[in-house]
C-alpha positions in Angstrom: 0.0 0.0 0.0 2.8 2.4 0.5 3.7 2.5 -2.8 0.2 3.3 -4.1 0.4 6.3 -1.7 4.3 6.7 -2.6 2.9 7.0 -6.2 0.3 9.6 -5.7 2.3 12.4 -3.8 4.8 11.7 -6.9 2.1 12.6 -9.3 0.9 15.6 -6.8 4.5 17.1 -7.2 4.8 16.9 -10.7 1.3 18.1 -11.6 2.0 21.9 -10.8 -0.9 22.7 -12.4 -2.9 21.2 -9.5 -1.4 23.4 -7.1 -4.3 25.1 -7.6 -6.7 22.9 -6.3 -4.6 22.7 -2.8 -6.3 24.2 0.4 -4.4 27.5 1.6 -4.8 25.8 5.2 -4.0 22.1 5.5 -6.6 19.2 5.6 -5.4 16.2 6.7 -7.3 12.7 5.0 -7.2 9.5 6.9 -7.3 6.3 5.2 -7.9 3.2 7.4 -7.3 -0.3 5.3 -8.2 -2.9 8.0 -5.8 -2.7 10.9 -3.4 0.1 8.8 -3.6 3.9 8.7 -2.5 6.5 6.3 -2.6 10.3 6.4 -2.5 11.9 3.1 -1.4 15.8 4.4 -2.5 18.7 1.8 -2.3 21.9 1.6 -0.2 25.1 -0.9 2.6 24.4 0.5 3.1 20.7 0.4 2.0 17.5 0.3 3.3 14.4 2.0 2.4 11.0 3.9 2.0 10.2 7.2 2.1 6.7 8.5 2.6 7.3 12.6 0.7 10.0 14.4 -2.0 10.8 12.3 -3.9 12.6 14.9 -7.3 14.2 14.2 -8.1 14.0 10.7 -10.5 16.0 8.8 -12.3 13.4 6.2 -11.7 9.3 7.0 -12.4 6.8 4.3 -12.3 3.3 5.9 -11.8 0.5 2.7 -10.6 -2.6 1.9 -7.1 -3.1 0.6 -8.5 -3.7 -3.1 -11.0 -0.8 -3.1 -7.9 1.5 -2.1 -5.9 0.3 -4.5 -8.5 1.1 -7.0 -9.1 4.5 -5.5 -5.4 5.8 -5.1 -5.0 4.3 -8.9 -7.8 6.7 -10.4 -9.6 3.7 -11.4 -12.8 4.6 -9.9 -14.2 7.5 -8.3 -14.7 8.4 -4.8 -18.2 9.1 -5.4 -19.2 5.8 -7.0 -17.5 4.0 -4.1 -19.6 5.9 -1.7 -22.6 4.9 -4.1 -22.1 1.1 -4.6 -21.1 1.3 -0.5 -17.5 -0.2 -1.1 -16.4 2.3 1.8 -17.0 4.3 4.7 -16.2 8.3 4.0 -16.6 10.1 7.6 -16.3 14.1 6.8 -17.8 17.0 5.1 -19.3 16.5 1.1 -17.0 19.8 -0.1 -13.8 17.6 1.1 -14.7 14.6 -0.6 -15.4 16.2 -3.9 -11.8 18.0 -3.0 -10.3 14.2 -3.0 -12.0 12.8 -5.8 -10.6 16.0 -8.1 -7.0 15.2 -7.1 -7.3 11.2 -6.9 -8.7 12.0 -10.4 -6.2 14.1 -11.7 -3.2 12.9 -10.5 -3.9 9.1 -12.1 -1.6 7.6 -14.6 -2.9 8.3 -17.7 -1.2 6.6 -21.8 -0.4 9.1 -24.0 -1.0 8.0 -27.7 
């Protein structure tokens, strides 16, 4: 799972363009993947991972190891997840559209 996350803060760097998207004040997002924990940390200034001391978060998406995977990957969106109830999003709507923008964004993507 590290990796996937490893991947995505990659992408988040070399995407200036969604700089603009980032929150002037940070958010932190939790992800819980059965007894694991990730905090995804974004705001302007940077972005990184956290793995110990995630503290209070402000949106948690609780999933299983595959629907992550799918998620961090841009495979699916955030929204449809929430739909077909393949995970458990605890925080406000504007923060989850926020995620599903930059999940969306920042996936791999062929060019022809």
């Amino acid at each position: 799972m590290d990796s996937f996350f490893e991947r995505l803060i990659q992408e988040l760097d070399n995407r200036k363009h969604l700089n603009a998207l980032f929150p002037n004040r940070p958010i932190m997002i939790k992800f819980v993947c059965d007894k694991e924990e990730w905090g995804l940390y974004i705001s302007k200034n940077s972005c990184s991972i956290m793995k110990k001391d995630i503290g209070e978060s402000n949106l948690e998406i609780h999933a299983s190891k595959p629907i992550l995977c799918h998620l961090l990957n841009g495979h699916i969106r955030l929204s449809q997840l929430v739909k077909n109830n393949e995970l458990t999003l605890y925080g406000s709507y504007r923060l989850s559209l926020l995620l599903e923008s930059i999940l969306w964004l920042s996936k791999d993507y062929q060019i022809a």
